[in-house]
N, C-alpha and C positions, 0 to 999 in steps of 0.2 A: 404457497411456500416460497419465501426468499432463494435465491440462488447465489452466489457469487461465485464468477470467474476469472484467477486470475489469468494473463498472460504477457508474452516477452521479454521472460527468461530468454536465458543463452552463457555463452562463453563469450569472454570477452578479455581483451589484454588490459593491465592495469594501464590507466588513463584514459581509457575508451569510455562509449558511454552505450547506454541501455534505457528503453523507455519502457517501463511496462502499465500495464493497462488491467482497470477492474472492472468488468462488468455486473452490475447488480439487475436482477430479474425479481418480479414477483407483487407482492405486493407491500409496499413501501411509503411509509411516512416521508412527507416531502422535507420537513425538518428531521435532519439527519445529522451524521459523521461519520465520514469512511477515512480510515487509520490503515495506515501499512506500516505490517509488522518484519519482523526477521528471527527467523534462529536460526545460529550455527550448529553443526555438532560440538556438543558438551559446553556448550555457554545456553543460560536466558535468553527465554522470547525477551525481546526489548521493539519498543517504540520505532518505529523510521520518523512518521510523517502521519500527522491527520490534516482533514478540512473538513469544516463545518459546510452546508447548504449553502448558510452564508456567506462564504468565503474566506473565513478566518482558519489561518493557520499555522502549527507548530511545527517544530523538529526537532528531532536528537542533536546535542552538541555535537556530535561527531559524522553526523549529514548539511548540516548549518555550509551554506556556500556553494556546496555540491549539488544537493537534490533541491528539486523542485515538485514541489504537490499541487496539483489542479483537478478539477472537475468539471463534468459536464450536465450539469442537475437535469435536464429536460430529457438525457439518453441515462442519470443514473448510473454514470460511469466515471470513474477516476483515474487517474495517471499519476505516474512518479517518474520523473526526468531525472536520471543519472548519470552525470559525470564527472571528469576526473574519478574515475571508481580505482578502488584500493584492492587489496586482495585480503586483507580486513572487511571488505564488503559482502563476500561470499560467505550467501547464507539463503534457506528458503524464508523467499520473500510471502507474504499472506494479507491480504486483504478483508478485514473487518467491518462491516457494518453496524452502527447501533442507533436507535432511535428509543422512544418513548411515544406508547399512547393510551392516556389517562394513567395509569397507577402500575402500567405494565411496562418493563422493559424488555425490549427486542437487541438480540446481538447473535449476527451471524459473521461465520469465514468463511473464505474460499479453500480451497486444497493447498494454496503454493503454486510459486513459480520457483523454480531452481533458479538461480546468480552466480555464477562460479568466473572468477576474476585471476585468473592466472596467465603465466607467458606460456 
């Protein structure tokens, strides 16, 4: 069974930054996407930030400059570097995994990290 963990949430003042981290466990196709997600209260889960295995990756127009998405493929673990954080940012963040093998798709989350960007 897949796992995902996310972690490093916290509190933080607007402008600060936040690094949090997703660890993925289990059993796992090497060709991969791990996506970090967000909702706030009363708004849409929406998109942060994916990365391919291979290294290719996207962003929300409204993380574009700020976040940074990386991974560590051989520990199966992802990262999202935030800064300059808004308080428009404050939202639980979620880590998603999806992969493909043969005709089957695979997609897991993790529980959430809390983000709260306030003074």
């Amino acid at each position: 069974q897949v796992q995902l963990v996310e972690s490093g949430g916290g509190l933080v003042q607007p402008g600060g930054s936040l690094r949090l981290s997703c660890a993925a466990s289990g059993s796992i196709f090497s060709i991969n996407e791990m996506v970090w997600y967000r909702q706030a209260p009363g708004k849409q889960r929406e998109l942060v930030a994916g990365i391919t295995s291979a290294g290719r990756t996207n962003y929300a127009d409204s993380v574009k400059g700020r976040f940074t998405v990386s991974r560590d493929n051989a520990k199966n673990m992802a990262y999202l570097q935030m800064n300059s954080l808004k308080p428009e940012d404050t939202a639980t963040y979620y880590c998603n995994l999806i992969f493909r093998r043969g005709s089957i798709s695979y997609d897991y989350w993790g529980r959430g990290t809390q983000v709260t960007v306030s003074s």
